[in-house]
N, C-alpha and C positions, 0 to 999 in steps of 0.2 A: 504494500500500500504506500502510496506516496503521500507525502505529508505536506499540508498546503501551509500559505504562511501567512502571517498575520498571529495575533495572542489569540490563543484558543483558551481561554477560561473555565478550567471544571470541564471542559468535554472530555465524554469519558473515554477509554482506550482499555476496553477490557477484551476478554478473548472474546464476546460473540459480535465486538465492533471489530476488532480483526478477522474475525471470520466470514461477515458480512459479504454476500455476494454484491458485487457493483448493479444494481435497481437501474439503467439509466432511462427508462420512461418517467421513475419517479425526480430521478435527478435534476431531469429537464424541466419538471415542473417545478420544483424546487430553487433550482437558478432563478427563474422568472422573479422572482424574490415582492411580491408586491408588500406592502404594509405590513400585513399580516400573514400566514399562512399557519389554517389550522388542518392536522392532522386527527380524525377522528376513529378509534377502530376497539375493538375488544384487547383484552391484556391477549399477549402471547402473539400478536402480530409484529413485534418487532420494530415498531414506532421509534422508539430510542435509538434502537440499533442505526435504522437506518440514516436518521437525523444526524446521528456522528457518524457514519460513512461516508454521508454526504460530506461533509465539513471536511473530516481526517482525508477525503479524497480530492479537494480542491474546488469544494463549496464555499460561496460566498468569497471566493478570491480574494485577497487583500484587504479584506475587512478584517479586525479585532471583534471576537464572539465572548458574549458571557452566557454560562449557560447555569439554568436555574432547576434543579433536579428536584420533583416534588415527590418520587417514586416514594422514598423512606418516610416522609411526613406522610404519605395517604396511605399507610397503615393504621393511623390515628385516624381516623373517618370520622372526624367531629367537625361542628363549626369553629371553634377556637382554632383547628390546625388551620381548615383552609382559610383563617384569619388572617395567621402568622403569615401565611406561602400570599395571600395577595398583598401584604406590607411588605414584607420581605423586598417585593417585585416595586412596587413603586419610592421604597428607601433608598433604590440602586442608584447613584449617581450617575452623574450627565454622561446619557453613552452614546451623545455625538452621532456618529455613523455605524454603530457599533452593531451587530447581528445578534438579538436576546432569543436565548431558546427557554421555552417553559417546558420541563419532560414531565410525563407521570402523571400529568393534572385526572382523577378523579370527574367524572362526568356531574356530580354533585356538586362539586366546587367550578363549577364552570363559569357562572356569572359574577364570581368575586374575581377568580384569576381574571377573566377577561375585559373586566372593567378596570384592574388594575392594567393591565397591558396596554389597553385603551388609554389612560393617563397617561404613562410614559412615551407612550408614541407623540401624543400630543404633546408635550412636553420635549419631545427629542426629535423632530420631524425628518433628521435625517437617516434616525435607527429604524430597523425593520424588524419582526420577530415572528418565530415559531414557535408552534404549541401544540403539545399532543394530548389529546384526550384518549382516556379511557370509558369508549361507551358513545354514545349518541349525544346530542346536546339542543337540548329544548328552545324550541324559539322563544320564547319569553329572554332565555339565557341569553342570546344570542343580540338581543336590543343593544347591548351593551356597546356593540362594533361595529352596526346597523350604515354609520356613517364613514368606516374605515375603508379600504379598498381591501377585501377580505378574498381567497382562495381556502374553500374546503375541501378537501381532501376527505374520503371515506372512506370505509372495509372496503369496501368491490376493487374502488384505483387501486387499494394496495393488495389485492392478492397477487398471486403471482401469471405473467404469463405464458406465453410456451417457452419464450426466451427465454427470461427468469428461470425459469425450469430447468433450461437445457445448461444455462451456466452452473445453477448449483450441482446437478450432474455431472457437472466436470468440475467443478471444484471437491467435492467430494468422491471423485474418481469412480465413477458410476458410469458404466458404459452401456447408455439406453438408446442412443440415437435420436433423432428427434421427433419421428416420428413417433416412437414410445414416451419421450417425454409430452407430446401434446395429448398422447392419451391420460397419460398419468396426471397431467394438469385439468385438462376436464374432467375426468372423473372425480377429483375432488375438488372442482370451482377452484382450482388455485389458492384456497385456503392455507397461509404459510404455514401455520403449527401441522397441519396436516400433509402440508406438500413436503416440510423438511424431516417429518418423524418418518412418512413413506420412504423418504431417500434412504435415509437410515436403515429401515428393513431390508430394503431392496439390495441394500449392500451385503448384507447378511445371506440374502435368499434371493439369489438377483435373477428375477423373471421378470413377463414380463407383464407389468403390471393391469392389463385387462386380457381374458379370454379370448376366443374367436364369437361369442357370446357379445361382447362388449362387458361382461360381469366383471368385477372387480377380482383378483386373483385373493387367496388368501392371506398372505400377508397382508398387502395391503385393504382390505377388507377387516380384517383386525384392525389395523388404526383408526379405522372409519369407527368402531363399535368401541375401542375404547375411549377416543374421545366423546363420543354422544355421550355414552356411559358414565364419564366422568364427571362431564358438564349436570347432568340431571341430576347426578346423587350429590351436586351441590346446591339444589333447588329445594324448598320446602315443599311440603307435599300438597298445597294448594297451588304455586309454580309451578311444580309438572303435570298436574292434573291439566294445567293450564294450557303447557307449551303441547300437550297431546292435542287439545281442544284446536289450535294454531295452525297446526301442523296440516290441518285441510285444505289453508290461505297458501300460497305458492310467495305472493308476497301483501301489503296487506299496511291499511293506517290505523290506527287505535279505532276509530269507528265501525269499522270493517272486522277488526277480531271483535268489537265487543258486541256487533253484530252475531257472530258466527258463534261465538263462544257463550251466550248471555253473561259474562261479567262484566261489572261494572270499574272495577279496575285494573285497564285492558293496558293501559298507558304503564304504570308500576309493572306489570307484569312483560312487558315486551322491553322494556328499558332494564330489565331485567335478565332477560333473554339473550339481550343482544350483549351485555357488560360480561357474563359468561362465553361470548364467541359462540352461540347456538342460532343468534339470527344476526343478522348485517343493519344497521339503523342507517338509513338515509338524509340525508338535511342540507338541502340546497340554500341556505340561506333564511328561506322562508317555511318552507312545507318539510311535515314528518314521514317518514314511513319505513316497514322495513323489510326486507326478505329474506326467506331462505339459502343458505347455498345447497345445492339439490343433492349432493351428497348427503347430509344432515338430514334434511328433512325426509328423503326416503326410506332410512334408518329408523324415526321418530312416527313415521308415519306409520312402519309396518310394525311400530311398539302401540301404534293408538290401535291399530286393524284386530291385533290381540287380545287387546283389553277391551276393545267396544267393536265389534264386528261389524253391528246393523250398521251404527249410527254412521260411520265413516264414510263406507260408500255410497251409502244416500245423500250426505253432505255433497262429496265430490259430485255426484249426476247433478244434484241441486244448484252447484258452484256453475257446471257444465254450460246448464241451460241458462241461467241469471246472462253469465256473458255473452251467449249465444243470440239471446234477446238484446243485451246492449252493443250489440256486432262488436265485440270482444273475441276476433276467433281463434289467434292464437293462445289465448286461456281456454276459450271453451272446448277446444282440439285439445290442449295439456289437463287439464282435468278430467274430459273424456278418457283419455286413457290413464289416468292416474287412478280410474274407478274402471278401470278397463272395459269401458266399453267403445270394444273396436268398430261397432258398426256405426257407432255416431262421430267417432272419431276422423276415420276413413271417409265418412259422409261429407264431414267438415272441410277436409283436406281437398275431395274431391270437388267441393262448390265454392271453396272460398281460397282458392291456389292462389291468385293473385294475391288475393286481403292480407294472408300467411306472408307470403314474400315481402311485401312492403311493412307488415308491423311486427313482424320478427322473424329474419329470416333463417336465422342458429335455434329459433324454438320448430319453425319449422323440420329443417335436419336432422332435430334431437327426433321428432314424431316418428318422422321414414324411419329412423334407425330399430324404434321400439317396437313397433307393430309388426307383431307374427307373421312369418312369413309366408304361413299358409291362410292368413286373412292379404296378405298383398298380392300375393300373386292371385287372387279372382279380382281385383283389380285393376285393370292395365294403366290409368292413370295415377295410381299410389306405384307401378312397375317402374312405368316413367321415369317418374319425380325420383324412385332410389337408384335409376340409372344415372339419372344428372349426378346428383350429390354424391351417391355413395358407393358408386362403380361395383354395384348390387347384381353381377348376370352373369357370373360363369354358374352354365349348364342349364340357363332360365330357359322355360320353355316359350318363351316368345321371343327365341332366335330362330326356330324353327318353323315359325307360322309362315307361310307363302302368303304374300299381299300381292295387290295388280300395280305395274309397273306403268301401263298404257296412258296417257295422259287424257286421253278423250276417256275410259273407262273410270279412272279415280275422279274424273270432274260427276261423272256421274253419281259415285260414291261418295264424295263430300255432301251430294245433298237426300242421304239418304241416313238411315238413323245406326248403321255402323261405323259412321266417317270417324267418329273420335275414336273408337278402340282401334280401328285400320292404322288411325293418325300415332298413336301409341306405340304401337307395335311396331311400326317401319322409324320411330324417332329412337327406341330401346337397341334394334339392330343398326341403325345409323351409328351411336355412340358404340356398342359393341365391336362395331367394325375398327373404329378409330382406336380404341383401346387396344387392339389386337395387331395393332399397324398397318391394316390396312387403311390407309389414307384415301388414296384417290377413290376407293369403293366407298368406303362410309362418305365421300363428298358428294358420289353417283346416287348416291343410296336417299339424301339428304335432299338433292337439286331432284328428285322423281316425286314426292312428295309435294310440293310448290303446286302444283294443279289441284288437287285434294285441299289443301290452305284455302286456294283462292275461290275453288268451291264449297269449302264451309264458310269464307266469311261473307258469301253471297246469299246462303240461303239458312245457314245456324248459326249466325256468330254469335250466339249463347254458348257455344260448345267450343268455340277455340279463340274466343279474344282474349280471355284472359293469362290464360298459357303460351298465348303468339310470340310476348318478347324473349321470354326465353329459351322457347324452341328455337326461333329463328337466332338466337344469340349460339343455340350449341350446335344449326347447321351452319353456320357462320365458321364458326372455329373449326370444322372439320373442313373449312372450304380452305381456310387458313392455312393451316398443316399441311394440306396435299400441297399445296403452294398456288392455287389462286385467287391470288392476291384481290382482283381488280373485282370478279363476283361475290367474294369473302367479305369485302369494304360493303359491297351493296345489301348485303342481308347485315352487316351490322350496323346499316344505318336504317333501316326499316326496325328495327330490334329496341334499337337506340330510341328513333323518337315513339314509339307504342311503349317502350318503358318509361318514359319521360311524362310520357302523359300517364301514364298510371300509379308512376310515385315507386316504382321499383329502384330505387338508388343501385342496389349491386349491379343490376341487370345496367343500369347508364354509365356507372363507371365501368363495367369490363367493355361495355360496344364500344364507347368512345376511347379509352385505353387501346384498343385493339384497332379502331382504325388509325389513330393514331401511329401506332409502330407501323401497319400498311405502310403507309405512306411516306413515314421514313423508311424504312425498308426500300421501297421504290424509286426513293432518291427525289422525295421533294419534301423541304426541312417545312415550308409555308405551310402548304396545306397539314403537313404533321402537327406546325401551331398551334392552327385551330384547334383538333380535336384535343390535344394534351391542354387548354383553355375550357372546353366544354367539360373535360373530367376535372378540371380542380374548382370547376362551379357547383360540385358535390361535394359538400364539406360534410362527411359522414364516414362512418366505421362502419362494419360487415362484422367483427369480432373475427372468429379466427379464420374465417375468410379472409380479409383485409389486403393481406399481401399477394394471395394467391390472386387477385381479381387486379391489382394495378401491376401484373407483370406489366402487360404490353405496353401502358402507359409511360413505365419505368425505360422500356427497351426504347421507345421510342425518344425519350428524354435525352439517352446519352444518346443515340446514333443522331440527333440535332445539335448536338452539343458537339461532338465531334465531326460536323459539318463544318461547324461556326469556327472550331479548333478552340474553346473552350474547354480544354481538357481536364481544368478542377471541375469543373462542373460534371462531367460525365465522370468521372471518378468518384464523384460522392451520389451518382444516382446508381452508378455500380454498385457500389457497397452495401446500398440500400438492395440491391435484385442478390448478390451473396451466389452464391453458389447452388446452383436448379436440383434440390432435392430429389430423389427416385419419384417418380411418378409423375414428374410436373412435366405437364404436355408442351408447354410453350420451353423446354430446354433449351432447344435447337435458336433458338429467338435471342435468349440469355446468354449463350454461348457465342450466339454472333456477336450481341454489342462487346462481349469481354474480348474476344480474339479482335476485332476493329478498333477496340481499345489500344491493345498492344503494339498494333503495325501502326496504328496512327501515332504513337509515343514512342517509336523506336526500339521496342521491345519483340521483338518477332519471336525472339528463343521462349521466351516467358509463354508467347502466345500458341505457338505449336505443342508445348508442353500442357497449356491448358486444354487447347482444344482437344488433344487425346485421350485426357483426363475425364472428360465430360463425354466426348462418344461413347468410351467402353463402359462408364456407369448408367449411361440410356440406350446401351446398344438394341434393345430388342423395340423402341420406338426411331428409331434410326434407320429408316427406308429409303430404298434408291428412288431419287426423285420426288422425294418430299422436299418439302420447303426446308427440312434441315438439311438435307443432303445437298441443295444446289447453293445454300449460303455459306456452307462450311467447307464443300471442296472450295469451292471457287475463294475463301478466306484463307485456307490452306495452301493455296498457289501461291498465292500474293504472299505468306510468310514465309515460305522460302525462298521467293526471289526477295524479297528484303534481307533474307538470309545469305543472298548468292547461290543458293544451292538450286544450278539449273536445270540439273540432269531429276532431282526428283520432284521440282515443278511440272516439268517435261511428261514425266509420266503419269502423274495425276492428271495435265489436259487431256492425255493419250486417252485414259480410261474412262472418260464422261462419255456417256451415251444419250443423254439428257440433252444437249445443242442449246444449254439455256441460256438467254444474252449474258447472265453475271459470269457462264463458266466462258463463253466464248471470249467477253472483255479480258478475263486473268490469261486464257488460253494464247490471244493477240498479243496480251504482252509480254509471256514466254518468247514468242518470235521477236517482236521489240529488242526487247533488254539482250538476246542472244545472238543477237547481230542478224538477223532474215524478217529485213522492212516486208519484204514481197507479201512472206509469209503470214505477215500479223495482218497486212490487208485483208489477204485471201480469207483468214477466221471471222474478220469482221464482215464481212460480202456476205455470210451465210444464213445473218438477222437483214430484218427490214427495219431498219430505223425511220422515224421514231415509230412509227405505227405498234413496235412490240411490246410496248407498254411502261417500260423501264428507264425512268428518267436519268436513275444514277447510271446504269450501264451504257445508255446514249451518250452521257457526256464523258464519261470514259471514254468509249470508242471515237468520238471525235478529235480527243488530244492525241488521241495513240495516231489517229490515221495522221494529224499533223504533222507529229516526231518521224511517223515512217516516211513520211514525203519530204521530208524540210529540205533536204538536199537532190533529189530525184523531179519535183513537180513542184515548186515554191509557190505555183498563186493555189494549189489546191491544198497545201499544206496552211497558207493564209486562212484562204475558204472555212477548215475546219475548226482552226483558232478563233477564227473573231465568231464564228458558231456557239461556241464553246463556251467562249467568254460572257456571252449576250447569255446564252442559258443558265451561267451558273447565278453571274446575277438573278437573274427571274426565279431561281428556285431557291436562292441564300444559300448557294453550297460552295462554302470555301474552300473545304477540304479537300476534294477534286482535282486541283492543282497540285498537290502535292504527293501526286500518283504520277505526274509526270518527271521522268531524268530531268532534274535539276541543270544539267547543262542545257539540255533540248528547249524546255521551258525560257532557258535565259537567252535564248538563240530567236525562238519562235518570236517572244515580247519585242525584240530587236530590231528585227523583219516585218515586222507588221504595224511597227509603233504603239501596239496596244497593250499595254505591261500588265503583271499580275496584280492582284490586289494586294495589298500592303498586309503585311504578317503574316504570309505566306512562309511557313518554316519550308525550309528544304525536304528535296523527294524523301519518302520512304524508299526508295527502292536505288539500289547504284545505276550510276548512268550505263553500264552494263554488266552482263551478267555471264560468266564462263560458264557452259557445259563439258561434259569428262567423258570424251565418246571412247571406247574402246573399239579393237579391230573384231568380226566375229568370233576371229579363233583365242583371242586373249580373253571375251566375254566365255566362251567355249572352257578355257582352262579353268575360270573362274567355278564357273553351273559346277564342275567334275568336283575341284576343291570342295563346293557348300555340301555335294550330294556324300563327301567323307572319302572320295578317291585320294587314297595317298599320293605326295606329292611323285615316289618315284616309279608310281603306278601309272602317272598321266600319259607317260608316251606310248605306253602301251596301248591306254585307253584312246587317248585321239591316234595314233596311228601316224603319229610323226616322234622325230628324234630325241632324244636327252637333251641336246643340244638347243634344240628350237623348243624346246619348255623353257631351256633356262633363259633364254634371247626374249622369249614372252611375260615372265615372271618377272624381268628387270623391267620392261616397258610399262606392266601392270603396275607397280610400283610406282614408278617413276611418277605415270600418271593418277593416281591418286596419293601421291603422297604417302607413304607407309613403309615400312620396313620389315613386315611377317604376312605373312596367308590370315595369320588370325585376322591381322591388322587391317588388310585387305578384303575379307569378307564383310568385316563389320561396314567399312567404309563404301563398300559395293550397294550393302542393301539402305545405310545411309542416304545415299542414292538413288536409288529406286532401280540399280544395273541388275538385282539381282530379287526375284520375286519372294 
């Protein structure tokens, strides 16, 4: 831990502030530093902890902190203590600019401390303070600061999240992955006493911590039971009588339990609740409330189903219908099956798809995931829906159902009363395809369906408007993936504005995310603008969707960024995209901006070393001729002619069977940079420019036709230049230019009087580039060497002399550099001389 500077007064530096994993969503908020920042949460979340890691870690920078520990005093739970602790606070001399922390504060003692707080601030206008409470803190309490510029902080912000998770897993040397840790974190709401005592098990008994069930394994399932367990047997027995009564509420305001529960002191009792870490207290300032974390309450729940059998699930149906009635549907869906009843639940899901996505669309998720799956499969719309989210279909049987393909027959069938399960069943085998790697089929599969849409929204669009934006969002992405581009754009703008109008945020920020990267990808940074513009007009979270759903957005950010040659900035939206986890379909996406990264910054070794990196961890989504395949060879050529290495650029042009403008541009300038102008012509003759649709590859191909003409044909070398130039302008792509040999460029601008733009760093790539040709029979010696023919077995084997092996083996050397056969094979298949 680094230690920050400035007097730290009284912060404390004990082992579990040393052990403190670095929080940095909390940190962030933290910094922000306004007036006040209060910290709200049950004991055992770690408040303290974190407030001096923040600090001991270079919180509040340069300021002098005093810090004011109420922990030991609110063992005395009297008024006379919390007397002492809010004088205490306003006795403190003039702290200037000084950073005052209050720890430990008691939720009882709130409106003393915080009126004292409130004083000194006033008093000190340039000191700011923190305060952690223990427990919720009543509005009345809360008058006190009504006028200060205040930030709450509560249980929920501070559980943990997948991150958080995955750091304490590595700090504690728990090798879960991440994938297991986002299990491990939902399963227990991120709850830290819970999330850090599970680490602990796991290390003892290291599984993995949910079933193929989604159940809780049993280790961890102990934790879950011994803290309920522990929390209630500190509860008096009209308390837990209580918190069983509660336990109906998902979450819930004192009017609301004292509804459900008939007690009258509902308020005592959930402040209560919550001061033991059994519910989460809410308090935005003004308004109370609180929830459960679903871990807990499902625990307490099946202790209430025990002790009162009837009453419980009549409650729930009760709860069901109340929201059902108030179009509350994702409660009324989560209580339906909290009281399992799956047929009103699936009812729910099925007529109010859209309502669910837009008002919660992680409770939605949770539904697909619980519901049996012999109540989903009769189905085909609950089928669907767990094919989107939950990549729910190895061996489903509605990969096997044959639907009609004919476009004039499915229009017929849109308007007849099987069109939605047809429409289900061909969108379940669309994704199924795509999952499976078939790209361009799941896109076939996806573009057959389009007549069927167009005929149910002509004659039922009760039956598919509300699920249009996001079907059309995930045939969209499978149009994506195969790689077309320009149809993929157009279903994700149809996607886009039918979610826009319907208040689907995830579904607006992945279309517009994703046309977004389009467009850069295709090499026009402008129009890429806009839509990365349309997605940050959505100021909203997904929860642990979140990241998954602004890939594209993200991709698209650096590959503009590195247009512009901005390359902090594409650097810190790299960081932010990390490294494409197993299963993330957009890899090949991620993988491009990182490898375009590298060749634009000079780092080619880095970047061929990544990029190999990330194929063999997604090899089995890695298809000839998808969209990853023609951005990664074709990004692969280009790093090893920046490399110099011609002979195995060489061979990957060889091997493209695709003819796709971005392999034919790298392919062109293989011939380029290897001295045969003719040749890089001839690669480019074999697109129709522009008409192919690819902007970046177009203006590539016209500096390359420049450089190979400059000397050969000058006004058509001119021709291609001032083309070139006009276009990069019109599309804001700086970058472009510095694909071309820095001499030829400096030659071109010379010749034509028309210079580069200013800050144009030098080519990535050398003004040329040696190829290692060998004769056939030295390649010949080479193949015998790899296949394990000894060296003084060769002459036997090709049928020439001792003598002319050895006259072969010095040339083999010679030309590549090397001194042994070992040395010389490695450096052969280095190369690409040897398969």
């Amino acid at each position: 831990m680094a230690f920050a500077d400035g007097v730290r007064s009284g912060v404390p530096l004990s082992r579990s502030v040393l052990d403190a994993i670095p929080r940095t969503r909390l940190f962030a908020l933290l910094d922000q530093q306004p007036a006040l920042t209060v910290l709200q949460a049950p004991r055992g979340f770690g408040t303290r902890s974190l407030v001096a890691s923040w600090l001991h870690r270079g919180g509040a920078s340069g300021r002098d902190v005093t810090w004011v520990d109420a922990t030991a005093a609110a063992e005395h739970s009297t008024a006379d203590a919390a007397e002492r602790c809010g004088e205490q606070i306003r006795n403190l001399s003039d702290l200037g600019a000084r950073l005052l922390v209050v720890a430990g504060v008691p939720s009882a003692w709130a409106a003393m401390v915080l009126e004292a707080v409130r004083d000194i601030l006033e008093r000190c206008p340039s000191a700011n303070a923190v305060v952690t409470l223990h427990g919720t803190i009543k509005p009345s309490h809360a008058a006190a600061v009504r006028d200060i510029d205040c930030r709450w902080i509560g249980a929920e912000q501070l559980c943990f999240t997948v991150a958080d998770t995955v750091e304490l897993c590595r700090a504690k040397d728990l090798s879960l992955g991440e994938e297991k840790c986002a299990d491990l974190r939902n399963a227990l709401s991120g709850v830290p006493p819970l999330v850090a005592t599970a680490v602990s098990m796991l290390r003892i008994a290291p599984v993995a911590p949910v079933d193929a069930d989604r159940r809780l394994v049993p280790p961890v399932d102990r934790v879950v039971d011994d803290y309920v367990q522990q929390r209630l047997a500190g509860l008096d027995d009209a308390a837990r009588e209580g918190a069983l009564g509660v336990a109906v509420l998902r979450h819930c305001t004192v009017v609301e339990a004292s509804e459900t529960t008939g007690l009258e002191s509902c308020e005592e009792l959930l402040e209560r609740l919550d001061s033991v870490g059994l519910m989460f207290g809410r308090f935005d300032g003004v308004h109370r409330s609180w929830v459960w974390p679903a871990a807990v309450r499902d625990r307490i729940l099946d202790l209430a189903r025990r002790e009162r059998p009837d009453s419980i699930d009549h409650a729930l149906v009760r709860l069901a219908e109340e929201n059902l009635a108030a179009a509350n549907y994702a409660d009324a869906a989560a209580y339906a099956v909290d009281g399992s009843e799956w047929d009103t639940a699936v009812h729910l899901i099925d007529e109010h798809w859209s309502d669910l996505v837009a008002q919660d669309f992680e409770m939605l998720v949770h539904l697909l995931r619980v519901i049996p799956d012999e109540i989903a499969d009769r189905r085909p719309g609950i089928a669907a829906g767990r094919a989107l989210f939950l990549n729910t279909l190895a061996g489903h049987p509605m990969l096997h159902v044959d639907i009609p393909t004919d476009p004039d027959e499915l229009a017929v069938v849109g308007a007849g009363p099987d069109a939605a399960e047809i429409l289900h069943v061909g969108l379940v085998q669309a994704i199924a395809l795509r999952m499976a790697g078939s790209l361009r089929e799941a896109g076939d599969r996806a573009a057959t369906l389009i007549p069927l849409v167009d005929a149910m929204q002509a004659h039922q669009p009760h039956n598919v408007t509300a699920q249009l934006p996001t079907i059309r969002l995930q045939w969209a992405i499978g149009m994506q993936l195969a790689g077309d581009l320009h149809t993929a754009t157009s279903e994700f703008e149809l996607s886009y504005r039918d979610a826009l109008k319907a208040g689907f945020d995830f579904v607006v920020l992945n279309a517009a995310g994703s046309i977004a990267s389009n467009w850069a990808i295709l090499g026009d940074p402008m129009r890429a603008d806009e839509w990365i513009t349309a997605e940050s007009r959505v100021d909203t979270s997904v929860g642990y969707w979140d990241d998954m759903i602004r890939v594209g957005g993200r991709v698209a950010r650096t590959l503009v960024a590195l247009d512009r040659i901005d390359h902090d900035q594409a650097k810190a939206t790299l960081d932010l995209l990390g490294v494409p986890p197993a299963g993330e379909e957009l890899w090949g996406l991620v993988a491009y901006a990182h490898t375009q990264h590298a060749l634009s910054t000079g780092d080619a070794y880095t970047g061929v070393a990544w990029l190999h990196r990330i194929i063999d961890g997604h090899r089995g989504l890695h298809q000839p001729g998808a969209l990853s395949d023609v951005l990664l060879t074709a990004t692969e050529i280009d790093l090893h002619l920046a490399l110099g290495n011609g002979n195995r650029a060489r061979t990957l042009a060889e091997s493209d069977t695709t003819g796709h403008p971005l392999i034919m541009v790298a392919t062109a300038r293989v011939e380029l940079l290897t001295g045969h102008p003719d040749e890089a012509r001839a690669a480019l003759s074999r697109i129709t420019w522009p008409s192919c649709g690819w902007p970046r590859a177009h203006l590539e191909a016209l500096l390359i036709e420049a450089a190979a003409t400059l000397y050969t044909d000058s006004d058509n070398a001119t021709r291609a230049w001032v083309r070139a130039v006009t276009l990069a302008e019109t599309f804001g792509n700086r970058r472009v230019f510095a694909t071309v040999p820095t001499r030829a460029r400096d030659e071109l601008a010379a010749a034509t009087g028309i210079a580069v733009p200013d800050g144009i760093p030098d080519s990535v790539f050398p003004d040329m580039v040696v190829e290692i040709a060998l004769t056939p029979r030295e390649l010949a010696v080479l193949v015998q060497l790899d296949r394990g023919v000894e060296r003084k077995d060769l002459a036997d084997t090709l049928f020439v002399s001792y003598n002319t092996i050895k006259t072969q083996l010095r040339s083999i050397y010679s030309k590549l550099a090397v001194h042994s056969i070992s040395e010389a094979l490695v450096r052969a298949r280095e190369l690409g001389l040897l398969k």
